[in-house]
C-alpha positions as a printed Julia matrix, in Angstrom:
202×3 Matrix{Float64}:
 -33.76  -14.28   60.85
 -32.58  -10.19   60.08
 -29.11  -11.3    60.92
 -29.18  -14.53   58.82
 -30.84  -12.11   55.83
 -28.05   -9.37   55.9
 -25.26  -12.5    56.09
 -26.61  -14.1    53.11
 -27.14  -10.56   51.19
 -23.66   -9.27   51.59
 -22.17  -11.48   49.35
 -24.48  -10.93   46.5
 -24.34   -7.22   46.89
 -20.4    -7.83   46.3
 -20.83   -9.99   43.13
 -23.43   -7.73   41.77
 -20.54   -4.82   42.41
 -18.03   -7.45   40.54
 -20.37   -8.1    37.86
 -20.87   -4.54   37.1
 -17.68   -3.28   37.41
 -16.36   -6.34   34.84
 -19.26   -4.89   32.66
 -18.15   -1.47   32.95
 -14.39   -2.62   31.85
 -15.75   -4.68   28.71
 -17.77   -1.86   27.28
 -15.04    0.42   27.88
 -12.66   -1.67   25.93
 -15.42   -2.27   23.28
 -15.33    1.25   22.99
 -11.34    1.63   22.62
 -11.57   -1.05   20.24
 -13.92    0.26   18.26
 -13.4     4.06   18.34
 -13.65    5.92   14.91
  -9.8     5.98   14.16
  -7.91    3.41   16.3
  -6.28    0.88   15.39
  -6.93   -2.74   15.71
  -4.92   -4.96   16.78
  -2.37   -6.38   14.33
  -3.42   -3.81   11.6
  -2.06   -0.15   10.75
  -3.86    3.3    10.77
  -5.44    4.09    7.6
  -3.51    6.79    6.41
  -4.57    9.9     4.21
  -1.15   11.98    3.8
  -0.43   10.8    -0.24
  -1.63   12.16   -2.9
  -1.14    9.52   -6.32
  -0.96   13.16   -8.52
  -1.55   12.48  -11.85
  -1.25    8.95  -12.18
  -4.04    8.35   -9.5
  -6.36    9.59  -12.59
  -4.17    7.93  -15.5
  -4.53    4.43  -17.38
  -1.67    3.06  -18.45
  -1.57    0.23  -21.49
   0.16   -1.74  -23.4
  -1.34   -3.91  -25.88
   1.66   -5.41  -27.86
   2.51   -7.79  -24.78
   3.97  -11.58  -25.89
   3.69  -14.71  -23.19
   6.75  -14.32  -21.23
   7.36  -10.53  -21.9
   8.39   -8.62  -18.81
   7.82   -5.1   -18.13
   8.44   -2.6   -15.37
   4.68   -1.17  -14.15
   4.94    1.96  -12.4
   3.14    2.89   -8.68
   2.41    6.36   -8.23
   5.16    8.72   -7.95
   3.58   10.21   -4.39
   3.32   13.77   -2.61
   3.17   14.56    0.76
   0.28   16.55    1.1
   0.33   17.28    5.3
   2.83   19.69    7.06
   4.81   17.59    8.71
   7.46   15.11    6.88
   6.89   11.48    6.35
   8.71    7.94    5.49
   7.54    5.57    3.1
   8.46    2.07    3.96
   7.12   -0.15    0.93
   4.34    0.19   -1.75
   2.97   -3.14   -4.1
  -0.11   -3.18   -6.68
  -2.95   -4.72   -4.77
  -4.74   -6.59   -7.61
  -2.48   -9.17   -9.94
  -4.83  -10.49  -12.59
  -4.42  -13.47  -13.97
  -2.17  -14.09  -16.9
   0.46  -12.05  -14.81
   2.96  -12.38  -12.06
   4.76   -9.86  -10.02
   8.45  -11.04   -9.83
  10.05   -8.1    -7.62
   9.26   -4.77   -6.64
  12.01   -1.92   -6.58
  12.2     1.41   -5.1
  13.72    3.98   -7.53
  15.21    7.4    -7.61
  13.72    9.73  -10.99
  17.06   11.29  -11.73
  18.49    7.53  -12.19
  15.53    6.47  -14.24
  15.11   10.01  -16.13
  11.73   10.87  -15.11
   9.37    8.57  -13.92
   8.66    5.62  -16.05
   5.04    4.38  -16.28
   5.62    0.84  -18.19
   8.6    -0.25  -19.95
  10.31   -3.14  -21.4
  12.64   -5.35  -18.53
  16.13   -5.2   -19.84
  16.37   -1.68  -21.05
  14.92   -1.63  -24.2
  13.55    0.89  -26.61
  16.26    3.52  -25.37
  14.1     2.89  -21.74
  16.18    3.02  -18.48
  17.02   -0.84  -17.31
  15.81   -0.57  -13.53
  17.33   -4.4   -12.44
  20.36   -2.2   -12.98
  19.58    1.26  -11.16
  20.12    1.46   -6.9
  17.27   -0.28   -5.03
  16.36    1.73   -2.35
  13.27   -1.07   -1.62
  13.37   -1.77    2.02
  15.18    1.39    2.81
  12.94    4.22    4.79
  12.44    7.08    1.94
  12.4    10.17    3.33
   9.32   13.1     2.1
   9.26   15.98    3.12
   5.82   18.12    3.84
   3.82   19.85    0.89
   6.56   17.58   -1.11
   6.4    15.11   -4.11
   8.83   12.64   -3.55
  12.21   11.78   -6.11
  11.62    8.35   -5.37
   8.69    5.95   -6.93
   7.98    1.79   -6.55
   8.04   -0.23   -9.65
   7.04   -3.76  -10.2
   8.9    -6.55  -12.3
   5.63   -7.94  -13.77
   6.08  -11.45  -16.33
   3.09  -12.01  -18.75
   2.24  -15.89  -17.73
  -1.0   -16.01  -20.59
  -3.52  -14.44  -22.23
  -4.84  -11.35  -19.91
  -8.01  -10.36  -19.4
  -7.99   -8.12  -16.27
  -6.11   -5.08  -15.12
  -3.3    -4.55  -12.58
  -5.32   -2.18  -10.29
  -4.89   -0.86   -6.69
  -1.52    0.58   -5.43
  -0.69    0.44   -1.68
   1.27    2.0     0.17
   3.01    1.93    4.23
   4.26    5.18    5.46
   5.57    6.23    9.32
   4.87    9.7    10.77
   5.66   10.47   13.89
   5.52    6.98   16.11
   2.09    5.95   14.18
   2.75    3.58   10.89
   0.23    4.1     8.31
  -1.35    2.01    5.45
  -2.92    4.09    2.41
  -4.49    2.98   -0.74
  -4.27    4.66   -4.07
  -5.77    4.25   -7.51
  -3.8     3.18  -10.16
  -4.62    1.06  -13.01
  -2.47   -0.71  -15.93
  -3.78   -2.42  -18.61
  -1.28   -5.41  -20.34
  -2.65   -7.79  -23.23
  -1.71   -9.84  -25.48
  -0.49   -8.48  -29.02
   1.15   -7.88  -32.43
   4.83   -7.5   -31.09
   6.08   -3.85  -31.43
   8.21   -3.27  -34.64
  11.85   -1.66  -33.54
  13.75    0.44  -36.32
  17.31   -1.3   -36.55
């Protein structure tokens, strides 16, 4: 009977030692998975090296917009704020109201725009820069160096659809440092509604 008891203990001792040690791996990648910081699968690192600078804290309006006026709306124009340089990969608005549509986003440089332009008329009116007609560097890695603000700031082609009732809030943006991509959301906030047209001087 002792001999038959140790036989038919041995194998449950082993899958009690299986069973644990499968235990032991699960909670161990629980805890990779869900570590303060990591990153899950499929998503980027939330990011904290951009600073929005004055815009962050700015609203932005127009209130002279007509159905089917289209406008370039300005993301923030962004600083590094770490030591060690950076690449911005894209940037869009995060929150498209209704009553508007976001027909393109472009990547501009300051010096070909004049400064950095908040919200002005598509086209290249008013004086105003025409960005469909300045370099696109939108898909291209933009270089920022540390303690830096950059030279080079997102815009969207945004097309008033109807009337407007919400803002264009939210600005997001994907950076690289080092080997880790990152993914970093900034305030901005532009208001657009419908309006008496704007009277030009001939």
């Amino acid at each position: 009977m002792a001999v038959t008891t140790r036989a038919s203990s041995t194998p449950s001792k082993k899958r009690l030692l299986l069973a644990l040690a499968a235990a032991v791996a699960t909670l161990t990648a629980l805890g990779v998975l869900f570590a303060p910081g990591a990153r899950h699968a499929g998503h980027d690192v939330d990011g904290r090296a951009l600073d929005g600078n004055l815009q962050s804290g700015t609203f932005v309006f127009n209130d002279h917009a007509q159905i089917g006026s289209e406008y370039w709306v300005a993301l923030p124009l962004v600083s590094n704020t770490t030591g060690k340089p950076l690449t911005l990969l894209n940037a869009k608005i995060t929150h498209v109201p209704e009553g508007l549509e976001v027909l393109e986003y472009r990547a501009v440089n300051t010096k070909d725009t004049h400064g950095h332009a908040l919200i002005i008329s598509a086209g290249g009116k008013h004086g105003m820069p025409d960005l469909a007609k300045v370099h696109n560097y939108a898909g291209q890695p933009i270089e920022v160096n540390p303690k830096t603000e950059s030279d080079f700031y997102y815009s969207a082609h945004v097309r008033v659809t109807g009337r407007v009732h919400e803002n264009l809030t939210g600005c997001r943006f994907w950076y690289r440092q080092g080997s880790t991509k990152y993914r970093q959301d900034l305030e901005c906030t532009t208001e657009i509604r419908l309006g008496p047209p704007l009277k030009t001087q001939d």
